[in-house]
mmCIF file of the N, C-alpha and C atoms, coordinates in Angstrom:
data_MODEL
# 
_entry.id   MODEL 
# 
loop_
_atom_site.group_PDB 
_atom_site.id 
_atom_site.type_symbol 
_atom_site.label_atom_id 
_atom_site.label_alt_id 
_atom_site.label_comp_id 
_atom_site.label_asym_id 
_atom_site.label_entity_id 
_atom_site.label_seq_id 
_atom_site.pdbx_PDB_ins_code 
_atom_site.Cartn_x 
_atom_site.Cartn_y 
_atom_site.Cartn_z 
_atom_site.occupancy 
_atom_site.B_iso_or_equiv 
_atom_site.pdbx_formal_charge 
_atom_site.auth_seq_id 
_atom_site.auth_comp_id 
_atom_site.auth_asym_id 
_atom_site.auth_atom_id 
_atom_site.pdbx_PDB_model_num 
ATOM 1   N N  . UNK A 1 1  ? 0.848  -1.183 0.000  1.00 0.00 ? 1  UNK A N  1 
ATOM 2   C CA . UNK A 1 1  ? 0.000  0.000  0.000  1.00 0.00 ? 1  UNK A CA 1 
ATOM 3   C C  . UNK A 1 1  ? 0.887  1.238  0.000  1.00 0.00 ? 1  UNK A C  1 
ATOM 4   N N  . UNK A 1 2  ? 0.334  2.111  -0.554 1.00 0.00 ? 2  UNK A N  1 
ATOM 5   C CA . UNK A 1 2  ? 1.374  3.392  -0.687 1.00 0.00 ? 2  UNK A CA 1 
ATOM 6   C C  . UNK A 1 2  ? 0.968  4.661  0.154  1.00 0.00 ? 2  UNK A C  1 
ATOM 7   N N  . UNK A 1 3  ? 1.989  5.067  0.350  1.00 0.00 ? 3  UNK A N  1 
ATOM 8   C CA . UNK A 1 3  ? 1.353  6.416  1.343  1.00 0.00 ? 3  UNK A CA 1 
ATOM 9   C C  . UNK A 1 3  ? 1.593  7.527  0.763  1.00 0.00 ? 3  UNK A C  1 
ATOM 10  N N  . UNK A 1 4  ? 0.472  8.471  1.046  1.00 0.00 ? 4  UNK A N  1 
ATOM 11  C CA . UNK A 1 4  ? 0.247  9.691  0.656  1.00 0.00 ? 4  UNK A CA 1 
ATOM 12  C C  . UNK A 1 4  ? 1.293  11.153 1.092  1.00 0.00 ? 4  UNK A C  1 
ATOM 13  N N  . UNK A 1 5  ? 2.101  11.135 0.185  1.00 0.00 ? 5  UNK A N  1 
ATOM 14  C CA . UNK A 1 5  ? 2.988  12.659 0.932  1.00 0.00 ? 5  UNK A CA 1 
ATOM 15  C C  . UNK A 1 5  ? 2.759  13.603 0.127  1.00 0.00 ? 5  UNK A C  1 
ATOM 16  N N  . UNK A 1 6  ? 2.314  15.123 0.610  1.00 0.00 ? 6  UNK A N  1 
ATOM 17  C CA . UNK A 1 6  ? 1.451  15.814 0.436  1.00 0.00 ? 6  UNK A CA 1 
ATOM 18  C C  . UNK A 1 6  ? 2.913  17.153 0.430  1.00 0.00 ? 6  UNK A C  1 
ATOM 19  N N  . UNK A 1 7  ? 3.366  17.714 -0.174 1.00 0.00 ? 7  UNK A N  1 
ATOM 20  C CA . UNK A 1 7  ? 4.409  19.101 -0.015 1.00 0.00 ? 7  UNK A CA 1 
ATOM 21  C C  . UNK A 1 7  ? 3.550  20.339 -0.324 1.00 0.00 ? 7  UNK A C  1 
ATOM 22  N N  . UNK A 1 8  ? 4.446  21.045 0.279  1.00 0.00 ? 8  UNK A N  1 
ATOM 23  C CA . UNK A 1 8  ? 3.848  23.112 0.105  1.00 0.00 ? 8  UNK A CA 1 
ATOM 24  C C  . UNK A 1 8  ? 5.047  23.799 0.146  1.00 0.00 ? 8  UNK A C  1 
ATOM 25  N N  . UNK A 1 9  ? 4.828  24.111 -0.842 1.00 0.00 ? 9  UNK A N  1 
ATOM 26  C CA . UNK A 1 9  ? 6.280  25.590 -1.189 1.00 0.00 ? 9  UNK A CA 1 
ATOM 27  C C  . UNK A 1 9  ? 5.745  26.743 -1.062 1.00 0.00 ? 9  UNK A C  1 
ATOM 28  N N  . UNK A 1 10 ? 7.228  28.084 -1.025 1.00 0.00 ? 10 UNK A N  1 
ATOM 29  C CA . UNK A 1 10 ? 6.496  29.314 -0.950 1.00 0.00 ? 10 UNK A CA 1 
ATOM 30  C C  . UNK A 1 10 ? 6.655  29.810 -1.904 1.00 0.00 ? 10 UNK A C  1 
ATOM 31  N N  . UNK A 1 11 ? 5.927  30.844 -1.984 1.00 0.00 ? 11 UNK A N  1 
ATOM 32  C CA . UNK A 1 11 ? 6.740  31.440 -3.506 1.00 0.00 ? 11 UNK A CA 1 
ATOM 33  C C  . UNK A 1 11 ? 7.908  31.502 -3.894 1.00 0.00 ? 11 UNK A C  1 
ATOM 34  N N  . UNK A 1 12 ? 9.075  31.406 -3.429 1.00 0.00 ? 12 UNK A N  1 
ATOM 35  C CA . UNK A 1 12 ? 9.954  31.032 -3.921 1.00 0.00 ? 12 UNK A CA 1 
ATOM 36  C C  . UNK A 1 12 ? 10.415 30.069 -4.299 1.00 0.00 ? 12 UNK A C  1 
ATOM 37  N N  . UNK A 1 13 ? 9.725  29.062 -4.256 1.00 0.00 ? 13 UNK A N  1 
ATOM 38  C CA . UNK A 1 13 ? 9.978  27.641 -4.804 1.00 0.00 ? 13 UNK A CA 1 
ATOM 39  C C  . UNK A 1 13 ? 10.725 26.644 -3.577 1.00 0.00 ? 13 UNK A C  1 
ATOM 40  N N  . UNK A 1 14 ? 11.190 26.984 -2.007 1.00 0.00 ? 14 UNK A N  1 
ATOM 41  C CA . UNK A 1 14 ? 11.251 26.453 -1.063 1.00 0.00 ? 14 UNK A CA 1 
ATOM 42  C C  . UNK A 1 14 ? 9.933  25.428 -0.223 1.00 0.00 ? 14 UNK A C  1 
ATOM 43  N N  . UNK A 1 15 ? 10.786 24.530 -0.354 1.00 0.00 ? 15 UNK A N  1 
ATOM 44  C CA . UNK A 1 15 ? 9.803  23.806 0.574  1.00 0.00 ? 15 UNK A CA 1 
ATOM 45  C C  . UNK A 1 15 ? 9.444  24.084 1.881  1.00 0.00 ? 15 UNK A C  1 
ATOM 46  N N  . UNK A 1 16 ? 8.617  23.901 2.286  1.00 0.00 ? 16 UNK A N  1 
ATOM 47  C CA . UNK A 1 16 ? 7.882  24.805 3.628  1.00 0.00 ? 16 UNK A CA 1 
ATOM 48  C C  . UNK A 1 16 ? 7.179  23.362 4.818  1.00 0.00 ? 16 UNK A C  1 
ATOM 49  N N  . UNK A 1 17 ? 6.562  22.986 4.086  1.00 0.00 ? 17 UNK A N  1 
ATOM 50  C CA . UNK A 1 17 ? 5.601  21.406 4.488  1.00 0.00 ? 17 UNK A CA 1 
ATOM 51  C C  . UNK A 1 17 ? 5.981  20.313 3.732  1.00 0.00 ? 17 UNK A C  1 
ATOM 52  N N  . UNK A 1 18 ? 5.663  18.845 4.671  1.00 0.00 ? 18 UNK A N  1 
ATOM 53  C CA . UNK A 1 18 ? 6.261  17.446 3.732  1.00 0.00 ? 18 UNK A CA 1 
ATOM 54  C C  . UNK A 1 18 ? 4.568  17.028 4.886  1.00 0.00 ? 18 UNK A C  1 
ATOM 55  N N  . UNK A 1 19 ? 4.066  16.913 4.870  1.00 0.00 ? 19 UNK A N  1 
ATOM 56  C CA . UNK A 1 19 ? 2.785  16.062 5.039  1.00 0.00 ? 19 UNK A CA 1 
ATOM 57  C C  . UNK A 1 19 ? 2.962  14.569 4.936  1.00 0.00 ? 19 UNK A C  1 
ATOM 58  N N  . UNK A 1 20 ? 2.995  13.755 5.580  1.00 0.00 ? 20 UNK A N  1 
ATOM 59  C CA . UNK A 1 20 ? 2.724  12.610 5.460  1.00 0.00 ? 20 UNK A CA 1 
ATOM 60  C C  . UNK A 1 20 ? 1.706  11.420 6.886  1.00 0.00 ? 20 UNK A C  1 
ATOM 61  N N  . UNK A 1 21 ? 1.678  10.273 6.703  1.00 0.00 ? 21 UNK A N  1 
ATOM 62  C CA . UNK A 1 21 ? 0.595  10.010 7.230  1.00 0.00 ? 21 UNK A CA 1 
ATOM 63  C C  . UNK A 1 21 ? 1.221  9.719  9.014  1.00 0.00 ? 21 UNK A C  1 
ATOM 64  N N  . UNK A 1 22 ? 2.375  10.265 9.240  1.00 0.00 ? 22 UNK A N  1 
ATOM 65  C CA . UNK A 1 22 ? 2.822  10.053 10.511 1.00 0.00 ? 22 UNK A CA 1 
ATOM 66  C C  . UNK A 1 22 ? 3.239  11.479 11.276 1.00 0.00 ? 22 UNK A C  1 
ATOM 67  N N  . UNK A 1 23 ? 2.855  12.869 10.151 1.00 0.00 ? 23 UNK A N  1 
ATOM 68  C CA . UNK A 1 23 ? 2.559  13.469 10.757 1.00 0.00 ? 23 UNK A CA 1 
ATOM 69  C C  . UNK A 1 23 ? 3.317  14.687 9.492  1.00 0.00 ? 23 UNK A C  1 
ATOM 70  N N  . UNK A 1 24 ? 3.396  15.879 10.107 1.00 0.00 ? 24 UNK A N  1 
ATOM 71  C CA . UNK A 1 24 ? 4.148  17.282 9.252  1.00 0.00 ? 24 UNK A CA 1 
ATOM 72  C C  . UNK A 1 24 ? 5.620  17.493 9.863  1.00 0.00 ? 24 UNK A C  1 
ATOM 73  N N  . UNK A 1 25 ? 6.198  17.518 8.759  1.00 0.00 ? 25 UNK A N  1 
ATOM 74  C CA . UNK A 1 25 ? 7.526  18.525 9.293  1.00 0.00 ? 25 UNK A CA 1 
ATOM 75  C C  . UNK A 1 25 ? 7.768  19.416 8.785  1.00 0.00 ? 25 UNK A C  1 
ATOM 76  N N  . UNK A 1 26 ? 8.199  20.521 9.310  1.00 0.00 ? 26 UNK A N  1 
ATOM 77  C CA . UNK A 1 26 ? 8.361  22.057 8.577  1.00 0.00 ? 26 UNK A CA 1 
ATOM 78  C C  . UNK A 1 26 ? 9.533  22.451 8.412  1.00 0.00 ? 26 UNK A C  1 
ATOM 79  N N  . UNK A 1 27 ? 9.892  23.378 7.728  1.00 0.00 ? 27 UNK A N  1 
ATOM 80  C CA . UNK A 1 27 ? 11.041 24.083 7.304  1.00 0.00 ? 27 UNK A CA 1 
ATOM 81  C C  . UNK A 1 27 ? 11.163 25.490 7.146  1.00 0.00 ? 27 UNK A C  1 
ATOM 82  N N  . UNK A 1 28 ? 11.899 26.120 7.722  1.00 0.00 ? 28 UNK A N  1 
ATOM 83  C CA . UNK A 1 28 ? 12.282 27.660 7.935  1.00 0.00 ? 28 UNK A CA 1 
ATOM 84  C C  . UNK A 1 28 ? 13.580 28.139 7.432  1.00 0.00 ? 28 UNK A C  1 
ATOM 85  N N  . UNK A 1 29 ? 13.326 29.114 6.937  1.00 0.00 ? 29 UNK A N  1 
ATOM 86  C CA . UNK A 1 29 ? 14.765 29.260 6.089  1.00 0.00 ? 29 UNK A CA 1 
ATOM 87  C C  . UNK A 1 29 ? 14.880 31.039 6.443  1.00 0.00 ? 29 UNK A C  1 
ATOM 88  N N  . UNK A 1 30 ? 16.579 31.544 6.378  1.00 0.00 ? 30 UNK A N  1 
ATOM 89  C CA . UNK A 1 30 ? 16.738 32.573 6.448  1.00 0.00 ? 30 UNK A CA 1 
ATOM 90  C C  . UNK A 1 30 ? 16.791 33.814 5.119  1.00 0.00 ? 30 UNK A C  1 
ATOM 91  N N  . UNK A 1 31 ? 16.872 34.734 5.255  1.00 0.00 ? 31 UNK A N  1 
ATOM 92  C CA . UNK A 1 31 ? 16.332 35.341 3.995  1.00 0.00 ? 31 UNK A CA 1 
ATOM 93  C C  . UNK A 1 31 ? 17.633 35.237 2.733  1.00 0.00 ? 31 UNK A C  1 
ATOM 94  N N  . UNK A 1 32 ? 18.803 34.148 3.283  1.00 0.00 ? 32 UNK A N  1 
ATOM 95  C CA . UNK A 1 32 ? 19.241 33.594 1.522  1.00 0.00 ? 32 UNK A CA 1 
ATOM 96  C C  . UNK A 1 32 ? 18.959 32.229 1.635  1.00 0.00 ? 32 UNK A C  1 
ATOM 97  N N  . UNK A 1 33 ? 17.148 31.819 1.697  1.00 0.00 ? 33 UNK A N  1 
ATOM 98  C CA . UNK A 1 33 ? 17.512 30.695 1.435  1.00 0.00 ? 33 UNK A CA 1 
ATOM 99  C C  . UNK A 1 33 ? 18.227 29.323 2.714  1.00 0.00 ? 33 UNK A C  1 
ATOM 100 N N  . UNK A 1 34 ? 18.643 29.963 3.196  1.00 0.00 ? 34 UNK A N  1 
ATOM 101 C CA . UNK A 1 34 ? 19.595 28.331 3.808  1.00 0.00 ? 34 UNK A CA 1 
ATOM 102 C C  . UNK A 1 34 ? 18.442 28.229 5.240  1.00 0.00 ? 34 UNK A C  1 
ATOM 103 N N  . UNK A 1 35 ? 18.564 26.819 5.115  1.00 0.00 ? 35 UNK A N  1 
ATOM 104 C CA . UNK A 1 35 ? 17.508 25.987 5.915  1.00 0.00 ? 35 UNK A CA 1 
ATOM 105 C C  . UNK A 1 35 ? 18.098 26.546 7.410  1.00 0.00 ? 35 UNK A C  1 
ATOM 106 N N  . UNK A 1 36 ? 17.297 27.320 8.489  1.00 0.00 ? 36 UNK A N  1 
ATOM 107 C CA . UNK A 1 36 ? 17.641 27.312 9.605  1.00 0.00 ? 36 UNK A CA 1 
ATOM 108 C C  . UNK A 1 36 ? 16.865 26.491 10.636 1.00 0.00 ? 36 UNK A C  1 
ATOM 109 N N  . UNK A 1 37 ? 15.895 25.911 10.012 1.00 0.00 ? 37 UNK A N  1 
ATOM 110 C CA . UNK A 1 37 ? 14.676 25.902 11.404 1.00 0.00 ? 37 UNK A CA 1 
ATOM 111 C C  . UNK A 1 37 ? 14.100 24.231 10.842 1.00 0.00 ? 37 UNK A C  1 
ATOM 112 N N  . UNK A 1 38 ? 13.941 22.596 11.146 1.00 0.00 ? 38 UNK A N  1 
ATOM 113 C CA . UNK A 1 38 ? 12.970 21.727 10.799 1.00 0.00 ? 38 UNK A CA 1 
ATOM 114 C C  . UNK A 1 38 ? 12.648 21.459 12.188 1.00 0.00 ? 38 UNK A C  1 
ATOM 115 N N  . UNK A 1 39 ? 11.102 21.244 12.050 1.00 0.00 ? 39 UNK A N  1 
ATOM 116 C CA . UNK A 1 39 ? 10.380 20.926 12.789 1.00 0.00 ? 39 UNK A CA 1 
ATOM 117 C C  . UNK A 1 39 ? 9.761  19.575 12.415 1.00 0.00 ? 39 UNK A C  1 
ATOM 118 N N  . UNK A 1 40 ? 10.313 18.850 13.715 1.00 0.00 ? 40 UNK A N  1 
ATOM 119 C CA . UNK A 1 40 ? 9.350  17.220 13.542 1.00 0.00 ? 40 UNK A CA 1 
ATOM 120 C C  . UNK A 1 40 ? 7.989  16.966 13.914 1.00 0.00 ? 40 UNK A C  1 
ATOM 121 N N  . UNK A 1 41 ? 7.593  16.009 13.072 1.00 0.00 ? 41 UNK A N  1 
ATOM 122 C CA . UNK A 1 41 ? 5.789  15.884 13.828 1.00 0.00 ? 41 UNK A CA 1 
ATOM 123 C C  . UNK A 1 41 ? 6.028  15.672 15.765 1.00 0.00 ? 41 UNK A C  1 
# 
């Protein structure tokens, strides 16, 4: 069976959300871009 992963970018084409069925993790980035911040479900 396959599971559903669900993403959301921002306008800039960064990923923001990864949705999946064990929960969200997020992503925060500083203003060039570089990943400062993931958040686990």
């Amino acid at each position: 069976t396959a599971e559903k992963i669900d993403f959301a970018y921002d306008l800039l084409g960064r990923l923001v959300k990864e949705t999946t069925p064990q929960g969200a993790l997020a992503y925060e980035y500083d203003p060039l871009s570089n990943l400062t911040t993931l958040t686990l479900p």
